[in-house]
C-alpha positions in Angstrom: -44.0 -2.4 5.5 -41.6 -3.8 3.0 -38.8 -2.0 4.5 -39.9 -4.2 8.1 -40.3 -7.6 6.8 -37.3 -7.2 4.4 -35.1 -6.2 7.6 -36.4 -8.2 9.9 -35.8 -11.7 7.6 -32.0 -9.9 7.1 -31.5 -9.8 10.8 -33.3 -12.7 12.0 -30.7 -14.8 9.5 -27.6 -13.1 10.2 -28.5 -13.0 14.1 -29.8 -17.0 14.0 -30.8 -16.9 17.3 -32.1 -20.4 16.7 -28.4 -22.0 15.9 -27.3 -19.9 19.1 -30.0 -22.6 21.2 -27.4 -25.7 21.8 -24.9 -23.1 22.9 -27.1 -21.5 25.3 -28.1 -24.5 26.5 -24.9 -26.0 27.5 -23.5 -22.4 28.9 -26.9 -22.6 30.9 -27.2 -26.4 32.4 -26.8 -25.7 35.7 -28.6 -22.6 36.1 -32.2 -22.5 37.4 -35.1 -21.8 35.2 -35.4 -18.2 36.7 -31.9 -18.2 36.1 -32.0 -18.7 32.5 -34.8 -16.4 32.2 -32.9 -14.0 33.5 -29.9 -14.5 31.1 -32.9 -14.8 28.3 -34.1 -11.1 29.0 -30.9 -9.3 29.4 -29.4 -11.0 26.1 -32.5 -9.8 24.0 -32.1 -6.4 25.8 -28.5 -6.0 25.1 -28.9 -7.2 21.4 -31.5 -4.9 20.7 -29.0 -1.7 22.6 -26.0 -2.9 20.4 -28.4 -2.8 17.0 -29.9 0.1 17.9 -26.6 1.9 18.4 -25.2 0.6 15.1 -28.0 1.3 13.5 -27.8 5.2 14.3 -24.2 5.4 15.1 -22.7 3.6 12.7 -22.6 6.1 9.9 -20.6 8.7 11.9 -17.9 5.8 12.6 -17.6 5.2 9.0 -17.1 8.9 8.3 -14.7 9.6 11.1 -12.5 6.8 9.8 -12.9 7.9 5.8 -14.9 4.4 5.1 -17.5 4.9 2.4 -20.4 3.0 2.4 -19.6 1.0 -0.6 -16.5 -0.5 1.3 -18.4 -1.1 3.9 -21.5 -3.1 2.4 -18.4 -5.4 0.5 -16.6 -6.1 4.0 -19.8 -6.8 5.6 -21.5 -9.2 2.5 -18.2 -11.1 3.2 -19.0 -11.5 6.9 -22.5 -12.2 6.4 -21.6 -14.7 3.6 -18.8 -16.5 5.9 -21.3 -17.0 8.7 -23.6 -18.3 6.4 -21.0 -20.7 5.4 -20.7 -21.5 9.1 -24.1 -22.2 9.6 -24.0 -24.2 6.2 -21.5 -26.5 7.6 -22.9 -26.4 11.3 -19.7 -24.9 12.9 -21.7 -22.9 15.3 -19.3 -22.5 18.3 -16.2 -21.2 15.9 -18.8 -19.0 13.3 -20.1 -17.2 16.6 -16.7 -16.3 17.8 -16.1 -18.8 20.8 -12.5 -20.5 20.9 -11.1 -22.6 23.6 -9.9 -19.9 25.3 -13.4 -17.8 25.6 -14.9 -21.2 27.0 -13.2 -21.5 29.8 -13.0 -17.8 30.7 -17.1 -18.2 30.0 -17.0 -20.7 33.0 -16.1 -18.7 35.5 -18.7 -15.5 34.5 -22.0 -15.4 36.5 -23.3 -13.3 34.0 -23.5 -14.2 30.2 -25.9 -12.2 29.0 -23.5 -9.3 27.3 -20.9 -11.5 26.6 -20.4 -13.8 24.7 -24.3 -14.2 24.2 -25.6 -10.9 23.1 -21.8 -10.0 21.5 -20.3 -11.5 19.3 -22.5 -14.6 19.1 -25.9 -12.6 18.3 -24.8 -9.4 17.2 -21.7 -9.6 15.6 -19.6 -7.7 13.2 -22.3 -8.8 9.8 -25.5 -7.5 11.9 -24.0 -4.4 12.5 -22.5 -3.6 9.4 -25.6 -4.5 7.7 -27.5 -2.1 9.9 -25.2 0.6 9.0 -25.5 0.4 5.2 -28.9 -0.2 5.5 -29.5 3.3 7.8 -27.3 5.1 4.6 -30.2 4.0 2.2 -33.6 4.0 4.5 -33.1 7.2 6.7 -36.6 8.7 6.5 -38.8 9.0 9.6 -41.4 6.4 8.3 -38.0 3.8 7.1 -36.5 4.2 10.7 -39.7 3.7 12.1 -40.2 0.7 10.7 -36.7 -0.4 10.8 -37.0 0.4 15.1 -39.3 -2.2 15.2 -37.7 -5.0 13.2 -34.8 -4.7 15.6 -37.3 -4.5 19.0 -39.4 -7.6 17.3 -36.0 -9.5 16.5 -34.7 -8.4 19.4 -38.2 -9.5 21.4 -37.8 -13.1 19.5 -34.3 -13.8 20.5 -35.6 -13.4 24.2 -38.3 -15.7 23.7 -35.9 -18.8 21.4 -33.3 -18.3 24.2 -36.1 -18.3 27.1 -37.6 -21.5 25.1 -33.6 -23.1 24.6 -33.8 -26.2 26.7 -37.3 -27.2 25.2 -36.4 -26.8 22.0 -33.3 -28.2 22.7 -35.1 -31.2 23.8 -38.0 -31.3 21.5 -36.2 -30.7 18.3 -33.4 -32.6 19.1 -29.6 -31.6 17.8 -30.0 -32.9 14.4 -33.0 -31.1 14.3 -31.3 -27.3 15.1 -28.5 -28.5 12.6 -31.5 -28.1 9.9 -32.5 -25.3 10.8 -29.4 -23.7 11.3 -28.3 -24.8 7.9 -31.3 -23.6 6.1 -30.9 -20.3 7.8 -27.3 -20.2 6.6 -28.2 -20.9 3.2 -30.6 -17.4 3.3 -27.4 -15.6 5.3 -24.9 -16.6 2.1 -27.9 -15.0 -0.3 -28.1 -11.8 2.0 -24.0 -11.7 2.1 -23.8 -12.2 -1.5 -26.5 -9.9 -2.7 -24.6 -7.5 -0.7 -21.2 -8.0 -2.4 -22.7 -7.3 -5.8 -24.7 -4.5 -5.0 -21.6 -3.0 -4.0 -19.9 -4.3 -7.4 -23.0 -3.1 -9.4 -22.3 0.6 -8.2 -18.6 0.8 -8.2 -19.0 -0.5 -11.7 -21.9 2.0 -12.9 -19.5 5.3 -11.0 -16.8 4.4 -13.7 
């Protein structure tokens, strides 16, 4: 059970599905509330096919390529830590990947709901990497199990926040998502960091 709540609070503030609310919102103004439920559904399906694949996957992609795992927990705590920094200082559009560019070609999509919502803005390169040092370390039947579920349950929850945008949106108000966001970020720097010297701490101790 500690391995699902431990996961589950990783993912749910690397993902921040709830920072990802005032984008969805203004990608999704003029669609109709079936619509957006629509977009809602598919984005918490694809995220939960892209974690699941790097969750299971991800370990043969490291070994094809020569990456150890220690290499790859220090890259990743670095992502993790930089989005956290994003969310910190509330630069949501640029710490979920979306430039100028991306905007515009977003406008003339009818479909969102793979890209850019479920990738890069939900699961980007620091969910998947943590995913994939995480599967090196909890690779029983019971710890996959239980991790499974954090990712359906995260997964389930970004489907219901997205679904739920345009209320929250209006209920909470932006200043209201900034705080949230923010606090989140704060957690996402802890998880990047802890990362980074966990990596340190064994490199160090192999000498």
């Amino acid at each position: 059970m500690d391995i699902f709540i431990f996961l589950f609070a990783a993912l749910f503030s690397v993902l921040n599905p709830i920072g990802t609310v005032p984008i969805f919102v203004g990608l999704t103004q003029d669609y109709t509330k079936k619509e957006r439920s629509r977009v809602a559904i598919w984005t918490g399906f694809n995220v939960f096919v892209i974690l699941m694949i790097s969750f299971f996957v991800g370990q043969y992609v490291l070994e094809f390529f020569g990456i150890t795992i220690t290499a790859l927990r220090i890259a990743g705590g670095i992502i993790i830590a930089s989005s956290g920094f994003g969310l910190l200082n509330g630069n949501f559009s640029k710490n979920k990947g979306i430039n100028k560019k991306v905007q515009e070609d977003i406008e003339n999509r009818n479909d969102i709901a793979l890209t850019p919502l479920a990738m890069p803005m939900l699961a980007g390169p620091g969910s998947i990497s943590l995913l994939i040092a995480y599967y090196q370390e909890h690779h029983t039947t019971q710890e996959i199990i239980f991790s499974s579920l954090a990712i359906l349950i995260v997964s389930f929850l970004i489907f219901i926040i997205l679904r739920s945008a345009h209320y929250l949106a209006k209920y909470l108000g932006a200043s209201g998502i900034v705080a949230i966001s923010r606090i989140v970020g704060f957690l996402t720097i802890a998880i990047g960091i802890q990362y980074i010297i966990s990596s340190v701490l064994s490199i160090i101790r192999g000498i």
